[in-house]
C-alpha positions in Angstrom: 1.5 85.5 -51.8 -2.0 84.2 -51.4 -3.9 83.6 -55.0 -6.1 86.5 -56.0 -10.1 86.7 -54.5 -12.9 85.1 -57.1 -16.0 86.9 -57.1 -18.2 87.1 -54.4 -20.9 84.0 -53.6 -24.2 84.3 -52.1 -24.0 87.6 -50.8 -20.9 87.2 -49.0 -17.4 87.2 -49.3 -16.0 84.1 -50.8 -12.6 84.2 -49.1 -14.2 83.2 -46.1 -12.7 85.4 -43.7 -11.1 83.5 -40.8 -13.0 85.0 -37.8 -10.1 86.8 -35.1 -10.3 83.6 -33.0 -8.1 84.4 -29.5 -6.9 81.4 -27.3 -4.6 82.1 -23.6 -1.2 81.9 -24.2 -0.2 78.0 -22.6 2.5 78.6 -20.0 5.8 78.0 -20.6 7.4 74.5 -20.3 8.7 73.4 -16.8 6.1 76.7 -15.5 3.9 76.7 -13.0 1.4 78.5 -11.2 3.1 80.5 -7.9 1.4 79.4 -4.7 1.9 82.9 -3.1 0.4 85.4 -5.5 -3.1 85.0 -7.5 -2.6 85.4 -11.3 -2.1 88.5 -13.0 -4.1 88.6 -16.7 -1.4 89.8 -19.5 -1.8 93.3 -20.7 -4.5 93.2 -23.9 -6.1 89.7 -22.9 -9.3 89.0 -23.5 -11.9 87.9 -21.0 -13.1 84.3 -21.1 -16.8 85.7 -21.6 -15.7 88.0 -25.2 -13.5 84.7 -26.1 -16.1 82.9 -25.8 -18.6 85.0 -28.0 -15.6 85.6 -30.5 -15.5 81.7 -31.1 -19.3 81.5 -30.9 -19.4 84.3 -34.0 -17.1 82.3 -36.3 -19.4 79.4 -36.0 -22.0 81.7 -37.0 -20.4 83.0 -39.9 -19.3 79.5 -41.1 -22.9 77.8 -40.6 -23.9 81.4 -42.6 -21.8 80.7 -45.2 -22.5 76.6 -45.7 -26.8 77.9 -45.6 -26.3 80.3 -48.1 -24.0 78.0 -50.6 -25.9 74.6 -50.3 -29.4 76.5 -50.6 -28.2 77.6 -53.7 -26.7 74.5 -55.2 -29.9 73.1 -53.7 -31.8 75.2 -56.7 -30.6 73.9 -59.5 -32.4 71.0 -61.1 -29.9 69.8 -63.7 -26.7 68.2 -63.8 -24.6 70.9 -65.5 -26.0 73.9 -63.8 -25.1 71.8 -60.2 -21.7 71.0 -61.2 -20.9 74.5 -61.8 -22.4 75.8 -58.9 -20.2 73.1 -57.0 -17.2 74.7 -58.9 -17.5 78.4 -57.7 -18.7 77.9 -54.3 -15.8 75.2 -53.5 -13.2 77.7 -54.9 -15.0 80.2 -52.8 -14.1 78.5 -50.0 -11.1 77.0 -50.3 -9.8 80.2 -51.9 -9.1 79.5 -55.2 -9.5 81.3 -58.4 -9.6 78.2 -61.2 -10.7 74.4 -61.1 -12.5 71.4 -62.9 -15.1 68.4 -61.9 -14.7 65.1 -63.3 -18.0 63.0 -63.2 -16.8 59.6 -63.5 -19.8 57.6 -61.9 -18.5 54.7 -59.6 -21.1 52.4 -61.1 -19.6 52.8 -64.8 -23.4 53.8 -65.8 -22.6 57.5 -66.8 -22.9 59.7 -68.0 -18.8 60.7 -67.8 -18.3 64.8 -68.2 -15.6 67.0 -67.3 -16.2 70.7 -66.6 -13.9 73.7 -65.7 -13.8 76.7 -63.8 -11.6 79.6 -65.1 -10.2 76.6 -67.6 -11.4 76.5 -71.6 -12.3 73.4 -73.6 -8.4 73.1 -74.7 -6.9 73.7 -71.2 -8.7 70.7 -69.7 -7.9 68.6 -73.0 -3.8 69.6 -71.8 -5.0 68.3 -68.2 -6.4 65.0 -69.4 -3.1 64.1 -71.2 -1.8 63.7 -67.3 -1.2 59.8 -66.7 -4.1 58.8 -64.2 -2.1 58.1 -61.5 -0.2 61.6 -61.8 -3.5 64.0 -61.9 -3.9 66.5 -58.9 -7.0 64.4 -58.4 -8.2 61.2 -58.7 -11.5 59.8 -59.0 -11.2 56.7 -57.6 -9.9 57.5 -53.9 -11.8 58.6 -51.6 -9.1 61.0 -49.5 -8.4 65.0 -50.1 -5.0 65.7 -52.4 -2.9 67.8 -51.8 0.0 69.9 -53.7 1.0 72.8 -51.9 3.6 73.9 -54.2 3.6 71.6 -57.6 7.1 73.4 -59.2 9.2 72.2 -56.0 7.1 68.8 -55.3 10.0 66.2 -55.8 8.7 63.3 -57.5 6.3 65.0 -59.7 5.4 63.4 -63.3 7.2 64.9 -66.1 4.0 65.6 -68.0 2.0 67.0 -65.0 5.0 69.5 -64.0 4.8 70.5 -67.8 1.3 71.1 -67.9 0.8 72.7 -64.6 3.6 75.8 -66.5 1.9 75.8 -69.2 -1.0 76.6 -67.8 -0.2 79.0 -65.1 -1.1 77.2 -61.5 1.4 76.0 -59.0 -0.8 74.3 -56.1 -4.1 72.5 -56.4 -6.7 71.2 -53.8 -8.7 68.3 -54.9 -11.8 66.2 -53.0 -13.5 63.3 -53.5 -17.6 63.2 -54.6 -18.2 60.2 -52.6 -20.3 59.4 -49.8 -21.7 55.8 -48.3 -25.5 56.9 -49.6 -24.3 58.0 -52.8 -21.1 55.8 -53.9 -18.3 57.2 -55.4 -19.1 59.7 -58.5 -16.2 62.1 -59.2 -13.7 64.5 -58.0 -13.3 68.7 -57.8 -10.0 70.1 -57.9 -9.0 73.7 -57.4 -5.9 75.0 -58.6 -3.6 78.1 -57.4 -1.9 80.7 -59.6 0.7 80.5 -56.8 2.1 78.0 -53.9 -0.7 78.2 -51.3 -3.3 75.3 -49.7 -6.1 76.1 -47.5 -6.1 75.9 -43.8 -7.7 73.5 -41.6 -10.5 75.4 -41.3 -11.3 76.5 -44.7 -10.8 72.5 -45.5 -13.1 71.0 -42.9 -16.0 73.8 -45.0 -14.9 72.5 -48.2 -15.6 69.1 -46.9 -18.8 69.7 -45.5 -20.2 71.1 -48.6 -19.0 68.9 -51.4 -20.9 66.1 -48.9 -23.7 67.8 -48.9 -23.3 68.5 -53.1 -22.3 64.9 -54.0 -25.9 63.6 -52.3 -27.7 66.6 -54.6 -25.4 65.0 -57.7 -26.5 61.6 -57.0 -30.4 62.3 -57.2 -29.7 64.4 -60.2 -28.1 61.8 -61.7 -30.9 59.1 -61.6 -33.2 62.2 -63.3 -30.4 62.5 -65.8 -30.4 58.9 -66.3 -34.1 58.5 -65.9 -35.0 61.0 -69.0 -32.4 59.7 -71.1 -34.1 56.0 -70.9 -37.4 57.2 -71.2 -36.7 59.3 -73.9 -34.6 56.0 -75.9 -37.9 53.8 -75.2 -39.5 56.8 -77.0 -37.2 56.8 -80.1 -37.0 52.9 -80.3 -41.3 53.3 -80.4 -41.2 55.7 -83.0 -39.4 54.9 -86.9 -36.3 55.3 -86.9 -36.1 55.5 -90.8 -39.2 57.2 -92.6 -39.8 54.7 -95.7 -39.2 55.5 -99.5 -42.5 55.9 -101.7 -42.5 56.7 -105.2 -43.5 60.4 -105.6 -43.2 61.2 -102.3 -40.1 62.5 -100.0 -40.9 62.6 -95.7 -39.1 63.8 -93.0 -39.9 63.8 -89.5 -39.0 66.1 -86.5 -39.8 64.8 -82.5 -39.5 66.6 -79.9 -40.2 65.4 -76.3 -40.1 66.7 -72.9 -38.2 65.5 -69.9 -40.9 62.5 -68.6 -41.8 61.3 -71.9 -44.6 61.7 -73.6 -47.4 59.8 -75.9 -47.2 61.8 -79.1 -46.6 59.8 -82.5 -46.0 59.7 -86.3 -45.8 57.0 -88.7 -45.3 56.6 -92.6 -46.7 53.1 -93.9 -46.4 51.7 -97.4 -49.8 49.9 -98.6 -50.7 48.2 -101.0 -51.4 49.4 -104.7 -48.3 51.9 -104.3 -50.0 53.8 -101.4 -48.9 55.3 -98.2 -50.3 55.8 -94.9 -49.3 58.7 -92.4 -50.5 59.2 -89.0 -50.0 61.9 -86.0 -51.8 61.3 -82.9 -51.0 61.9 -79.0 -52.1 60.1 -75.5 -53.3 62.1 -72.7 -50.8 62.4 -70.2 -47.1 61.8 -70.0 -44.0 59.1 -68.3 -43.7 56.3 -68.9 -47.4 55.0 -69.1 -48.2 56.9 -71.4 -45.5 56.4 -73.4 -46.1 52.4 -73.7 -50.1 53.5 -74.4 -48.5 55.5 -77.4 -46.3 52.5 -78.4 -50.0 50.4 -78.5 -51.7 52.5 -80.1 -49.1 53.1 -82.9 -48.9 49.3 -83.7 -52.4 48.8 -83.5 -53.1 51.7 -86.2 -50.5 50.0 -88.5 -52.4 47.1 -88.4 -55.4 48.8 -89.1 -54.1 51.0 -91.4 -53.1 47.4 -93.4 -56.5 45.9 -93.5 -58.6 48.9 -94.6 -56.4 51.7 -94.9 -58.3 53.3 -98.0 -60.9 54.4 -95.7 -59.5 56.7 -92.8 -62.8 56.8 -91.3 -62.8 53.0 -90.4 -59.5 53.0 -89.2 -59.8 55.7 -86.9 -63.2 53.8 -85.7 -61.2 50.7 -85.0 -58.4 52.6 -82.9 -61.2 54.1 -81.1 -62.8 50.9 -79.8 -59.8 49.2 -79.0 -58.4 52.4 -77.2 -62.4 52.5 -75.4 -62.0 48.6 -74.5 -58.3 48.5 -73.2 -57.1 51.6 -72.0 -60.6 52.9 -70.9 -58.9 55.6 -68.5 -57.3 57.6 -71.5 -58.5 59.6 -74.9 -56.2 60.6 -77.7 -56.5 62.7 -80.8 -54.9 61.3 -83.9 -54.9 61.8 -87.8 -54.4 59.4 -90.3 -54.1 60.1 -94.2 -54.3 57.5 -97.3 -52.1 58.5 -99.7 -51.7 57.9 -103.5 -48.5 59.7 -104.6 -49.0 59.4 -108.4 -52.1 61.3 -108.0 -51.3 63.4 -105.2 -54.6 62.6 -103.9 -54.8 62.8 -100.0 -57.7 61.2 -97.7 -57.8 61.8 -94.3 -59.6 61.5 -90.8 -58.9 63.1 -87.6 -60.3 62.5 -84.1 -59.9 66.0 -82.4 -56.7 66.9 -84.1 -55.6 69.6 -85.7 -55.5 70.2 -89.6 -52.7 69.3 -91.7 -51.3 72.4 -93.5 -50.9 72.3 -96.9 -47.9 74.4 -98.3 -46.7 75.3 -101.9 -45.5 78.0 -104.6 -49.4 79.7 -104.8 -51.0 78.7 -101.7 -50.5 78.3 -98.1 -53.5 76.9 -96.6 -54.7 74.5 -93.4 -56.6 71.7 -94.8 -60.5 71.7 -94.1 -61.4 68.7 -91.7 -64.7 68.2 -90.3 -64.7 68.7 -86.2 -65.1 65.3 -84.0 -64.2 64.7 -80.8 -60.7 62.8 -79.5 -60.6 58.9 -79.4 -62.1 57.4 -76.3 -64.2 60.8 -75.2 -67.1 59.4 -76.9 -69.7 56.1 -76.7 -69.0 56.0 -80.4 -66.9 58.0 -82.6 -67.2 58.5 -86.7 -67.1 61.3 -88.7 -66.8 62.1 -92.2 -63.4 61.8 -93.8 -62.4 64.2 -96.4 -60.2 64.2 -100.1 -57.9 66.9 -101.4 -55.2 67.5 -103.9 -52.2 68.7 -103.5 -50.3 69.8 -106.1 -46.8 69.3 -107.4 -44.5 70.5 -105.6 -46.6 71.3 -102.6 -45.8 70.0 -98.9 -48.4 68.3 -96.4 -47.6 69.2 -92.9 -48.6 67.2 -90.3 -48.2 68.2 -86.6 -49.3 67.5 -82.9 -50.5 69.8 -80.3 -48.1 70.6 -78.6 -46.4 72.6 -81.6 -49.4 74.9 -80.8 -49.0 74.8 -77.0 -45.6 75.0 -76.5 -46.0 78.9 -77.7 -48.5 79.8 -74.6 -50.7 81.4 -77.2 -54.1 81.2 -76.7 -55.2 78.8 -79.9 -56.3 81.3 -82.8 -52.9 83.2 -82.1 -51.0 80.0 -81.8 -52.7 79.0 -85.6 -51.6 82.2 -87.1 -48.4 82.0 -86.0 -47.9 78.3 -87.8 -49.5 79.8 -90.9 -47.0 82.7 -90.7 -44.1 80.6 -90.3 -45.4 78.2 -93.2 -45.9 80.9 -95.6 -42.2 82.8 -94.6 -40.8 79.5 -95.8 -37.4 80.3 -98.8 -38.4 79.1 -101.8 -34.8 77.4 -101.4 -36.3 75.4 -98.8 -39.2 74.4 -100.6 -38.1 71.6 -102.2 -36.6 69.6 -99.2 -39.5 68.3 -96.6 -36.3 68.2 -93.6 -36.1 71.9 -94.0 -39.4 72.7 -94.3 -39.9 71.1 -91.1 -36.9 72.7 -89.4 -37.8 76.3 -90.6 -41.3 75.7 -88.9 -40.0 74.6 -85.6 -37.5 77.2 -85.1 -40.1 80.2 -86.3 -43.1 79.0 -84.5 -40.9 78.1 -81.3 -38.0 80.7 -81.6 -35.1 81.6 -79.0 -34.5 77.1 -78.5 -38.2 76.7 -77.2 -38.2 73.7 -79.6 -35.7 71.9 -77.9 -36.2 73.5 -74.1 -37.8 70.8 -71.7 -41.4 71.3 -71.7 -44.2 68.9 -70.7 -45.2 69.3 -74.2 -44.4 67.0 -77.2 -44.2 68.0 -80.5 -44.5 66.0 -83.6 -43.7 67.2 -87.5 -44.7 65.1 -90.3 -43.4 67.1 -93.8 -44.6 65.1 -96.7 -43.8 66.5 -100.0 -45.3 65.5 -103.2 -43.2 65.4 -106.5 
């Protein structure tokens, strides 16, 4: 009994129909042509012409069928999505209804993942407890494995027979991800509710595909791999503990996008029991810009050190350094000297956005004069300005892209922040990590705050005792 059809693929249907392909019967053994009469077609044979076009068609179909699969695995732009798609279209062809992918990269650089098809989380956990050498696949060859019947295989592991009961499939079909371009990265492996393994044909598809999907794995791969350094370089460049202050509690949410980007925050104790915070962000994105960020941030430190009690000349310092050595780029930043046992608050920005101030009786954007970004100008300065905050009341930084990541024009994008800021529970109030969290997940609801995006975003929550 062959195993039950999976869903249709592509528009067509995934059992891959095996076109009716004719061939003459051969003559018997020890038979020969007779020399006196001219040959006499069978009753019901075919002409060579409508063999011919018969044979022609199944090519057709089978070229169809590869077009239709690889074009879509050839959409996806992510490592999961692909090795799904490889999952449905390979049981598709090989006829199969369940099966699982085991990304083991040759090169022992990961990542390692292992997803299933028609199998939960716990059913590939049973599969795994398989000894290596006993699995219906195995990531380090680079030949097809077969078990046509697993139940009456003689020789079988214990623990393999065992699991292949419990979980209800009898035969599996498994092939390599390997090719010379692309090294060795895995294995797929369908499995059978029933004794069955496909037929020459519907292997030598099979083949052709996974091919043509381990190449698509391997560039997706270095993207994988690419993003996840970029975005490490971008961690190790930011704090990776905020620092403690008298008076004050921070907490700090980044967000960045695929490439990388150049947004910032910092926390600095100074001298005399103060604190310095900074947001800013670097035009453009990768990894350039991400090193300019990392510049920037250490030379405002520095700054921040020497003369930190006046924003205003900070700010002016970045600005000529940023002019002098990375003359091609502009960035907007913020800095703020703070002195927590007087919750007073003195701050400059270079075309960045406000800081919001949030408490128990007001929820308000602070007012910041308007000056253009670092680097735009022949000379930048512009007033700083001093506020209060009270106790109790947080001081939210943010970057841009908090803003931009809605696709609001600006005013909308403003009111929403201010909505979310105010809807804060008074719960929450007291604990700068969830004010920050409840502000992310309102302004950029439904997971935009972690979706990829060429946008960065930055939240700096500090709350004042």
């Amino acid at each position: 009994m062959n195993a039950p059809h999976p869903p249709k693929v592509a528009g067509i249907d995934p059992a891959v129909p095996t076109p009716a392909h004719t061939a003459p019967t051969p003559p018997a053994v020890g038979a020969g042509p007779c020399p006196d009469t001219a040959p006499v077609p069978a009753p019901n044979t075919p002409a060579p012409g409508a063999l011919l076009q018969d044979r022609l068609a199944g090519w057709v179909s089978d070229l169809t069928t590869l077009h239709e699969l690889t074009e879509r695995l050839s959409r996806t732009n992510a490592l999961e999505p692909a090795l799904h798609e490889l999952l449905r279209a390979g049981a598709a062809l090989v006829g199969a209804r369940r099966g699982l992918v085991a990304l083991e990269p040759g090169d022992g650089l990961g990542p390692r993942t292992t997803l299933g098809l028609g199998l939960g989380r716990a059913d590939l956990g049973h599969i795994e407890t398989v000894p290596p050498g006993a699995l219906p696949y195995d990531t380090g060859t680079a030949t097809e494995i077969v078990h046509p019947d697993l139940l009456a295989e003689e020789g079988l592991d214990p623990r393999h027979r065992e699991v292949a009961a419990r979980l209800g499939y009898a035969a599996s079909y498994a092939l390599p991800l390997a090719t010379d371009s692309a090294g060795r990265l895995g294995a797929a492996v369908w499995l059978y509710d029933e004794p069955a393994e496909p037929d020459e044909r519907r292997r030598h598809l099979a083949g052709l595909y996974v091919r043509f999907a381990t190449e698509h794995l391997a560039r997706l791969l270095e993207v994988e791999r690419t993003r996840a350094r970029v975005a490490t370089i971008t961690e190790e460049l930011l704090p990776t503990r905020l620092p403690r202050v008298p008076g004050v509690q921070l907490a700090a949410r980044h967000r960045t996008g695929p490439r990388g980007g150049g947004d910032w925050y910092d926390a600095l104790p100074l001298p005399d029991a103060a604190l310095g915070l900074s947001v800013g962000s670097v035009t453009g994105s990768g990894p350039s810009a991400v090193a300019a960020m990392g510049r920037l941030r250490a030379s405002m430190r520095a700054y921040a050190v020497m003369e930190g009690e006046d924003p205003v000349a900070v700010l002016s310092d970045l600005e000529l350094l940023l002019r002098l050595t990375e003359p091609a780029r502009s960035a907007t930043a913020l800095f703020a000297y703070c002195e927590p046992a007087l919750r007073k608050i003195t701050l400059a920005g270079a075309g960045h956005s406000p800081p919001l101030l949030i408490g128990e009786r007001r929820t308000e954007f602070a007012e910041t004069s308007v000056s253009a970004p670092l680097g735009m100008l022949a000379c930048w300065e512009a007033p700083s300005v001093e506020f209060q905050a009270e106790a109790g009341e947080t001081v939210l930084l943010y970057t841009d892209g908090l803003l931009h990541r809605t696709g609001d024009p600006t005013d909308r994008a403003f009111a929403r922040l201010h909505t979310a800021a105010a809807s804060i529970p008074r719960a929450l109030r007291h604990d700068p990590g969830a004010v920050a969290d409840h502000v992310l997940r309102t302004v950029l609801p439904d997971g935009l705050d972690e979706a990829d995006s060429e946008e960065d975003v930055v939240v700096l929550a500090a709350r004042f005792d």
